[in-house]
C-alpha positions as CSV (number, residue, x, y, z in Angstrom):
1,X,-89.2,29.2,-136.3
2,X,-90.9,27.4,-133.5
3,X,-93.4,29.5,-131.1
4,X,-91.0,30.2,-128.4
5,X,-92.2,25.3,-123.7
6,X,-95.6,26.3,-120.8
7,X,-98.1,28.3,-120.8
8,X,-98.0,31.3,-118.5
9,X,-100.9,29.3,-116.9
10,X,-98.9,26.2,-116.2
11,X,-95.9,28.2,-115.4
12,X,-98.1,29.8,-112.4
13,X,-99.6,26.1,-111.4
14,X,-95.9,25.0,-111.5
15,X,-94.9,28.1,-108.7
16,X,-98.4,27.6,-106.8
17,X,-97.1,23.6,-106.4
18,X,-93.6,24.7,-105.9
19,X,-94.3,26.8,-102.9
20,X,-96.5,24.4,-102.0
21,X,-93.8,21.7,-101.9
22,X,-91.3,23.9,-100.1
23,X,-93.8,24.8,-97.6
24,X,-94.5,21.4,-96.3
25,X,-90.5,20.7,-96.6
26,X,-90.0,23.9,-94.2
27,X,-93.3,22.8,-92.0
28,X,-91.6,20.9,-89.0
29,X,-94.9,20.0,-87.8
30,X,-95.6,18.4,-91.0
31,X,-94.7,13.9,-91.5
32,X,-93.6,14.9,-94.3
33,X,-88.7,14.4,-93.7
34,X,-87.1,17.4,-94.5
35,X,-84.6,17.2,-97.2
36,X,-81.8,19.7,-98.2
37,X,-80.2,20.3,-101.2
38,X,-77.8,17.9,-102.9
39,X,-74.3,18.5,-102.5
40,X,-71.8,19.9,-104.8
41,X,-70.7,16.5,-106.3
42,X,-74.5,15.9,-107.6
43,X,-74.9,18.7,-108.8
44,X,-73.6,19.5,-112.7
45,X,-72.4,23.0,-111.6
46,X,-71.5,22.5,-108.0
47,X,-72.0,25.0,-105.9
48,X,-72.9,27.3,-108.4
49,X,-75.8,28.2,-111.0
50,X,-77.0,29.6,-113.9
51,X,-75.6,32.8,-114.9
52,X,-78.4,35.8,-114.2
53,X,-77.8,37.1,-117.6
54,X,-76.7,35.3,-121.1
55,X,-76.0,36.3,-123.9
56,X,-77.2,34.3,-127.4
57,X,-77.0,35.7,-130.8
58,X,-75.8,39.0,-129.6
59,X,-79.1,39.1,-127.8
60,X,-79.2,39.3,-124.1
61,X,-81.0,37.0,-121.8
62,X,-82.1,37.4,-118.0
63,X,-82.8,34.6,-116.1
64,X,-86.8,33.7,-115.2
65,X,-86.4,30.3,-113.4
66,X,-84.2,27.1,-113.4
67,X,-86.2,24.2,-114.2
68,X,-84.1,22.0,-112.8
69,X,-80.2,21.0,-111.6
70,X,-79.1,17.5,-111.2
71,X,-76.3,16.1,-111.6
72,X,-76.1,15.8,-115.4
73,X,-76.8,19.4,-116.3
74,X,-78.6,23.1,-115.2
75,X,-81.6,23.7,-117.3
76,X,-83.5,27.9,-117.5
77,X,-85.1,29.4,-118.5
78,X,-84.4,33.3,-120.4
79,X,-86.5,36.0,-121.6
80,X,-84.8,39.1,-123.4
81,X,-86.4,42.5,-123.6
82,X,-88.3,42.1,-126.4
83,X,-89.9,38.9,-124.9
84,X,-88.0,36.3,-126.5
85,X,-87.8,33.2,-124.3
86,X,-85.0,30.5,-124.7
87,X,-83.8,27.5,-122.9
88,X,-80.3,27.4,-121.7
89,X,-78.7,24.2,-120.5
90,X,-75.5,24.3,-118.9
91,X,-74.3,20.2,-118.6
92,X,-71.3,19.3,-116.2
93,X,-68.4,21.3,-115.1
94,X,-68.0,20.1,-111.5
95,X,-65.3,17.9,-110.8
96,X,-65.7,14.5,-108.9
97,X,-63.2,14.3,-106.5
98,X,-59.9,14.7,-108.2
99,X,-61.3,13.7,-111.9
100,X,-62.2,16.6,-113.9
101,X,-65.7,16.8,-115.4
102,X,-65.6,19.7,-118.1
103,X,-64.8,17.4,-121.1
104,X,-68.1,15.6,-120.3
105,X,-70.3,18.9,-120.4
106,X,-68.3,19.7,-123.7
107,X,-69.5,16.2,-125.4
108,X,-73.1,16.8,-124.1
109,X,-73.3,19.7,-125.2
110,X,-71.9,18.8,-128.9
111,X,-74.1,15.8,-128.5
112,X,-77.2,17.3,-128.1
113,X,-76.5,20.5,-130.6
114,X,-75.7,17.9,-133.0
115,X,-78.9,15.4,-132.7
116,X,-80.9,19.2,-132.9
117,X,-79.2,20.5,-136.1
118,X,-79.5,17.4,-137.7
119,X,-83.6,17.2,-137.0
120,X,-84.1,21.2,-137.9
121,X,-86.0,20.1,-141.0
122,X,-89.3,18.1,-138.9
123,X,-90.0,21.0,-137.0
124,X,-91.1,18.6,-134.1
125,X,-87.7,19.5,-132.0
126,X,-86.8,23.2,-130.6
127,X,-84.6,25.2,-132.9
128,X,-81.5,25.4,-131.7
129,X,-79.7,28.8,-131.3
130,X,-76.0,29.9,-131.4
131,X,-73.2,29.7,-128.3
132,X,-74.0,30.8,-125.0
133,X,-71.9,33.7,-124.0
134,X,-72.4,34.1,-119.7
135,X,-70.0,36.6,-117.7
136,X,-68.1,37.7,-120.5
137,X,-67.2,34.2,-121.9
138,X,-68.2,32.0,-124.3
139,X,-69.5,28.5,-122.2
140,X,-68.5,25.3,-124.6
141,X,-70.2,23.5,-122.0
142,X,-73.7,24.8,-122.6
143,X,-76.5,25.1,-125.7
144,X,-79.4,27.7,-126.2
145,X,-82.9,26.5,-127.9
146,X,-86.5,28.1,-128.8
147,X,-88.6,27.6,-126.0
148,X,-91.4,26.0,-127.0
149,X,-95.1,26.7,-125.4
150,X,-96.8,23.9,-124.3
151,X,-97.0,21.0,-121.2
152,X,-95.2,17.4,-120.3
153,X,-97.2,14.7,-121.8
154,X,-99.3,13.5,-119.2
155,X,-100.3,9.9,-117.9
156,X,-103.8,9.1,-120.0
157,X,-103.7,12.4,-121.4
158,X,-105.8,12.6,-124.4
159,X,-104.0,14.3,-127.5
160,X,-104.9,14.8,-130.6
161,X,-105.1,11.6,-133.2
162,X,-102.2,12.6,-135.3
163,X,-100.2,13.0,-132.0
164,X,-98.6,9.6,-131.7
165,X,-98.7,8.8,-135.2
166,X,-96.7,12.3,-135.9
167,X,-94.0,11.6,-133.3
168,X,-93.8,7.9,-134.9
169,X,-92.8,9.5,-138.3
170,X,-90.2,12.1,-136.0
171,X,-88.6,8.5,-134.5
172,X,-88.7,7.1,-138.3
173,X,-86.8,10.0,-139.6
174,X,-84.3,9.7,-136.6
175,X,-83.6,6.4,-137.3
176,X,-83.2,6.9,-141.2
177,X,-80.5,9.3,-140.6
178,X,-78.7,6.7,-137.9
179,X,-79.9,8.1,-134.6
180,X,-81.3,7.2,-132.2
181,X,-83.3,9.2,-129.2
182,X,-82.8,6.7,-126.3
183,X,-84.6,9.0,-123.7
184,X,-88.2,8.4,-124.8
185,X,-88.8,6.3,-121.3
186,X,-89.2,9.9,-119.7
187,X,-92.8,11.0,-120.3
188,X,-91.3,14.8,-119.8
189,X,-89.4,14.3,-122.5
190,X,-93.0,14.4,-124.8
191,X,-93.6,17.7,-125.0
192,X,-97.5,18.7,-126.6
193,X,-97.5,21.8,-127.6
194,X,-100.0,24.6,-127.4
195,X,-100.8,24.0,-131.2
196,X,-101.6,20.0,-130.0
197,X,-98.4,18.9,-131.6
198,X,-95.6,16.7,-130.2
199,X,-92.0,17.7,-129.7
200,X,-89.5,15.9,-128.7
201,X,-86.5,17.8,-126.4
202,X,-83.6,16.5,-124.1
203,X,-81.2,15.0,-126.8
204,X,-78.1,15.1,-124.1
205,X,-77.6,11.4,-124.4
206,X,-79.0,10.6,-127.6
207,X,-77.1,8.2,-130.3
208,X,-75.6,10.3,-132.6
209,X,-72.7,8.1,-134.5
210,X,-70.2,9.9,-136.4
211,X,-69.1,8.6,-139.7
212,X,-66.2,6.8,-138.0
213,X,-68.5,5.3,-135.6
214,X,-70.8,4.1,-138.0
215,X,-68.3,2.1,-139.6
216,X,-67.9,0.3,-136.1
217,X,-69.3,-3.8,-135.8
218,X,-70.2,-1.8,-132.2
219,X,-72.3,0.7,-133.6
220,X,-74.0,-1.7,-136.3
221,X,-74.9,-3.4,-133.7
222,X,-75.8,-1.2,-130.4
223,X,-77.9,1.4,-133.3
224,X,-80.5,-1.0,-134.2
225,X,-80.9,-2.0,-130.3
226,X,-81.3,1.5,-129.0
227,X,-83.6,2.8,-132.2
228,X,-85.9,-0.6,-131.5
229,X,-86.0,0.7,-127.8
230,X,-87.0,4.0,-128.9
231,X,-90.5,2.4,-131.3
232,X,-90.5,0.2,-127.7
233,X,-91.4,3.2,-124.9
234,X,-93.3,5.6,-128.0
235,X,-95.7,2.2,-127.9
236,X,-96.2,2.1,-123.8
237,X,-96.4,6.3,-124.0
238,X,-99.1,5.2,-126.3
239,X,-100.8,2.6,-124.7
240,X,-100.4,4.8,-121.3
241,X,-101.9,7.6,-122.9
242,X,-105.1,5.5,-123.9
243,X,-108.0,5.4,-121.4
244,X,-107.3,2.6,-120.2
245,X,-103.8,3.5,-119.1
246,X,-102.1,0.9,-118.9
247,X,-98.6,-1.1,-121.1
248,X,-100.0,-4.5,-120.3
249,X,-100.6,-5.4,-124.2
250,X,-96.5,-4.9,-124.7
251,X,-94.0,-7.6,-124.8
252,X,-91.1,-5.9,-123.2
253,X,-87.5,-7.0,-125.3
254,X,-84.7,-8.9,-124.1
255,X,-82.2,-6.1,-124.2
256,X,-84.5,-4.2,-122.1
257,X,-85.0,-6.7,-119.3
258,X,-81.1,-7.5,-119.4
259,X,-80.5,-3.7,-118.8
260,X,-83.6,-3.2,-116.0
261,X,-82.3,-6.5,-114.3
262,X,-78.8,-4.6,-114.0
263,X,-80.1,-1.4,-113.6
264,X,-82.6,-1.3,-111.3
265,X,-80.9,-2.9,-108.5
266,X,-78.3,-0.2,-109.0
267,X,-81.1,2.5,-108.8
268,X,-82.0,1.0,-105.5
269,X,-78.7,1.3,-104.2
270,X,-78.6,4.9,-105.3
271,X,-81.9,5.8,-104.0
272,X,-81.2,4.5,-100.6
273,X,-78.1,6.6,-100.6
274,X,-79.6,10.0,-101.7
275,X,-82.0,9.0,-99.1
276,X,-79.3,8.7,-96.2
277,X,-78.0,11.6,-96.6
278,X,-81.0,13.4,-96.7
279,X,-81.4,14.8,-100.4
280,X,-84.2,12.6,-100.3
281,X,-87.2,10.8,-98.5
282,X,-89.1,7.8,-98.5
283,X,-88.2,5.6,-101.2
284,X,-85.9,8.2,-102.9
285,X,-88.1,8.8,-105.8
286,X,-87.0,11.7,-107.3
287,X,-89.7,14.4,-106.7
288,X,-89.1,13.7,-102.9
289,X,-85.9,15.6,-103.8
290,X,-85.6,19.6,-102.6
291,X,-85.8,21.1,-106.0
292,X,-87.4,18.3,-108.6
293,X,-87.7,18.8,-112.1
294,X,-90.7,20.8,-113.2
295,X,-91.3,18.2,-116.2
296,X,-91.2,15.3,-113.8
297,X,-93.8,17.8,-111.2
298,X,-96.0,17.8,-113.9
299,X,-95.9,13.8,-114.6
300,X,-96.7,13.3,-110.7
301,X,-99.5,15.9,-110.6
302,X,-101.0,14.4,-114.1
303,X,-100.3,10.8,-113.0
């Protein structure tokens, strides 16, 4: 089993930076726009949040922090008694408006338990654990993994030589079994472990065909796009993590620009509206936000 994913010394720098943040958000003196939190409908659980104790292979859980809540899913962090640590993600339940959400927590959830189980064997991903049992009830909607100790890859980081090449061989074996990651634009998503090697977490909206998809003309021909974007982004974390920092070197593929010429207008639009309504500031990047992502903290503070 996998060490159970930060040092207790990052995990302090990430609360020193966190009051830090909330202190110049309460700071009415300060330039810096107050924002508050996101409303119900951004958020994957509403108005709620994670339960304060789980329970996961008849072991129980307390809560230690939530790493982050958007509108996708909930992500803590446990310990039990004994000092076990685990990650528990809790994806959608909250409704928007009159259409009902719960199915799509239920297929993340089975999404991402199944891209896990079926990489077990490369011990480069967290070891997934059994169902999530929270008040009393089993929750469909949520997984439970190892935490793994270690830090966000960071921009120009400098890792050890058989980092990239091992996360190469964790894509190749991926993409052998028809999957692909799709997420691997997130730097946060690169975990390098206290023992220098990389793990790969955050399957929620990987490409995991069944055997009825695969017999699709869709999926024979959306897989091969989506696994060549994956070798696409592990080459710029590459060249970004080099000293010279910088993706110039990479010819960036048609499918890619159609979907950032579509795409990032759209983010615009989005970021200008979080920013309206004051759940962000500035140009609505995302660690503007009230509670930001501790992975995504890290990527600013390393950047």
């Amino acid at each position: 089993m996998l060490p159970p994913t930060l040092t207790n010394k990052t995990l302090s720098g990430m609360a020193r930076m966190s009051k830090a943040a909330n202190d110049l958000k309460s700071d009415p003196g300060h330039s810096r726009p107050v924002v508050r939190p996101r409303p119900a409908i951004f958020r994957a659980l509403g108005h709620s949040e994670p339960s304060v104790e789980v329970w996961v292979d008849g072991q129980k859980y307390r809560l230690l922090r939530v790493f982050k809540h958007d509108s996708w899913a909930a992500t803590a962090l446990y310990q039990a008694e004994d000092g076990r640590k685990t990650i528990c993600k809790f994806n959608r339940v909250q409704s928007i408006g009159p259409i009902p959400m719960r199915w799509l927590g239920r297929f993340l959830a089975r999404n991402e338990s199944t891209a896990l189980l079926k990489l077990q064997d490369t011990g480069h991903v967290p070891v997934l654990l059994k169902e999530v049992v929270a008040d009393g009830h089993r929750q469909p909607n949520a997984i439970a993994r190892v935490f793994i100790e270690g830090h966000p890859l960071g921009h120009r980081e400098a890792v050890p030589e058989s980092f990239f090449p091992t996360l190469q061989s964790l894509l190749k074996v991926m993409h052998n079994r028809r999957m692909a990651y799709v997420d691997l634009h997130k730097r946060e998503n690169v975990l390098v472990g206290d023992d220098g090697q990389p793990y790969l977490i955050d399957f929620q909206i990987s490409f995991v065909p069944s055997k009825l998809l695969q017999m699709l003309p869709t999926t024979w021909l959306l897989l091969p796009i989506l696994q060549k974007s994956d070798d696409y982004h592990l080459e710029k974390l590459r060249l970004k993590s080099s000293p010279s920092g910088s993706d110039e070197g990479i010819k960036r593929p048609w499918w890619i620009r159609v979907h950032r010429a579509v795409a990032m207008p759209f983010r615009q639009i989005r970021r200008r509206m979080l920013v309206k309504i004051k759940v962000r500031s500035g140009s609505g990047r995302v660690h503007t936000e009230h509670f930001t992502e501790e992975g995504l903290r890290e990527s600013q503070h390393s950047a």
